[in-house]
N, C-alpha and C positions, 0 to 999 in steps of 0.2 A: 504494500500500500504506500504509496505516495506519502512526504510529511505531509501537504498541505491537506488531504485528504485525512490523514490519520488527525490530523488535530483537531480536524472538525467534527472528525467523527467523536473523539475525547470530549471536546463540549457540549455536543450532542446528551453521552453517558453521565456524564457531571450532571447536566442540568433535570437527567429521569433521575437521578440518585436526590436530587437536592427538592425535587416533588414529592418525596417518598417514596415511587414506584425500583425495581429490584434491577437490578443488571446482572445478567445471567454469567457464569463463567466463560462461558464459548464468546461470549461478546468480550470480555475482560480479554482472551486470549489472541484476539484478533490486533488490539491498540497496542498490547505491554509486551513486553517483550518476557523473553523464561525468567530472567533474574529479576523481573520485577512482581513476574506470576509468585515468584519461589518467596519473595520480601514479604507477598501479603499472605500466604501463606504461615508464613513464620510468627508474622505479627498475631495472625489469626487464633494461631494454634498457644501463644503468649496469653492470648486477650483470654481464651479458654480456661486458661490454667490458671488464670488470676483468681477465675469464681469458683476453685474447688472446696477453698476453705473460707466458709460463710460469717462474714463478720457478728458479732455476737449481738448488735443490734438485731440483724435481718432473721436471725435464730429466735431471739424470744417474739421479732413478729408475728415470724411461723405459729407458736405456739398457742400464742392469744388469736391468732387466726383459727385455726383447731377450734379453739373454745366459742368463738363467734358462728362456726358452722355447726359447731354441735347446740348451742342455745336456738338457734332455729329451725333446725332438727327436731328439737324440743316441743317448740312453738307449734309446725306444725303435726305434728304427732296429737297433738292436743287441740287442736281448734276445733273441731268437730264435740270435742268431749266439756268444755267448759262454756265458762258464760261469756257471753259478748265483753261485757266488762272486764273481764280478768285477759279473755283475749288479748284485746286490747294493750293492756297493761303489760301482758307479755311483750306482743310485736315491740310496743315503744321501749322496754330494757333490751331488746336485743338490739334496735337501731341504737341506741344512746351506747350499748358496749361498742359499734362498731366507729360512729363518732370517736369516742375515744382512741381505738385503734387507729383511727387515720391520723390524729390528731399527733398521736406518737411517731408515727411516720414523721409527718411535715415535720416535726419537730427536729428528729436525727437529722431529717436530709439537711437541714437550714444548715446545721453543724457542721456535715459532712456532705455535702452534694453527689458526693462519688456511690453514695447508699441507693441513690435511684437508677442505675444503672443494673439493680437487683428484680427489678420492679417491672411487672410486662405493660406496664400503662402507666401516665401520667398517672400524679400522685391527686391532681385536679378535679381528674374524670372518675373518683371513685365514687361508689353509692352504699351504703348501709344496708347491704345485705351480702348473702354469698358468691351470688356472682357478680354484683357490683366492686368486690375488693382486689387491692391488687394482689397478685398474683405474683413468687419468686419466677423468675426467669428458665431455671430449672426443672421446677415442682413439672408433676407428671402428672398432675388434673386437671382434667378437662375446658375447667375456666379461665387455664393461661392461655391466652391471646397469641403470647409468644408460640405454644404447643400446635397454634396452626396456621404461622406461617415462617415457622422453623427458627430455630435455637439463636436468641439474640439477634434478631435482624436489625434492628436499628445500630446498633455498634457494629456487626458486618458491613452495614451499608458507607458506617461515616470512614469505614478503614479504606473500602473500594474507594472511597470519594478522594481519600488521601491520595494512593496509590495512582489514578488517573491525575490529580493534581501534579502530584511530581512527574507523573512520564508528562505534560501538558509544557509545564516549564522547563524540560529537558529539549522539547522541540521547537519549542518557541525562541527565537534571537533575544537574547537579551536587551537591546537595544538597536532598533531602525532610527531613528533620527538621525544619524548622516552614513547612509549608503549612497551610492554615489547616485542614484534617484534623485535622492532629496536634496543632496549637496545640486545638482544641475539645477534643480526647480528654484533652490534658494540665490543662484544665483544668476536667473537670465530675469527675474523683474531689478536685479541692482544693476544689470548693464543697459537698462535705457538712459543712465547717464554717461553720455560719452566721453565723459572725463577720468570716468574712473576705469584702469585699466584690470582684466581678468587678475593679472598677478596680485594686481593691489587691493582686489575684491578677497581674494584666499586668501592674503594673509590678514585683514582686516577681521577675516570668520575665524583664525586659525587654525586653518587650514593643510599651513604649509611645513 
């Protein structure tokens, strides 16, 4: 592939990545070259191994999660069986525990920001109940976001976007503003004065 062609095609990918939409490997492999297939690769396989050992905030989430699915487990195991009233009273403590639960969240992340990269959803878009909560990145139920459309896409996606950025500025000149294009165009509106001669024009740019 041609550079001018591969670069446009590179901006092209950038800008499906920077939509949120995926870029496929086989397209990756067309722009990058092996050693830079092999770079994101490695970063990939890094990025992986960071979330093996789950920092101990994201652990007791977990676990007040558990307790938030199991109280409304609870709830409806029992709505059929009680009064409206006490229903009620139920539903509203299992939302107000999950309030809390999120509340715990936002709280860490402010601390640590790097905590929500655990998280298969904005911490924003959650809701008070089971499938409204977020969900570990990991976890193997159902409700993780992540679990359908594959293991950490969001941090895959901003590594590709890395990865095209730098093959992008590998192909890209660092600087056109004087090839000799531009040096000519710069200098045929200064010769309609005829006083000034071509030599005296290049070294006045310095040029010379």
């Amino acid at each position: 592939m041609k550079t001018d062609k591969k670069i446009k095609r590179i901006e092209q990918l950038i800008k499906r990545l920077e939509s949120g939409r995926d870029v496929p490997r086989k397209d990756l492999k067309v722009v990058l070259t092996d050693e830079e297939m092999q770079k994101l690769d490695d970063e990939w396989e890094i990025e992986k191994q960071s979330r093996t050992d789950k920092p101990k905030e994201i652990v007791e989430y977990e676990k007040r999660l558990g307790i938030a699915v199991r109280k409304f487990g609870l709830y409806e195991n029992l709505l059929t069986k009680i009064e409206q009233d006490k229903s009620t009273t139920l539903h509203n403590n299992c939302q107000d525990y999950c309030y809390k639960l999120i509340d715990y969240l936002r709280e860490h992340i402010e601390m640590n920001p790097e905590l929500a990269l655990w998280l298969d959803r904005d911490i924003n878009d959650s809701q008070p109940e089971p499938s409204g909560m977020p969900r570990i990145v990991t976890s193997k139920s159902y409700e993780n976001l992540n679990r359908q459309r594959g293991p950490l896409p969001a941090t895959k996606r901003i590594l590709k976007e890395q990865a095209l950025q730098a093959a992008l500025e590998k192909l890209k000149p660092a600087d056109l503003s004087w090839t000799d294009a531009s040096i000519s165009d710069t200098i045929k509106p200064l010769k309609t004065d005829k006083s000034d001669s071509e030599a005296e024009i290049i070294k006045l740019l310095g040029l010379d």
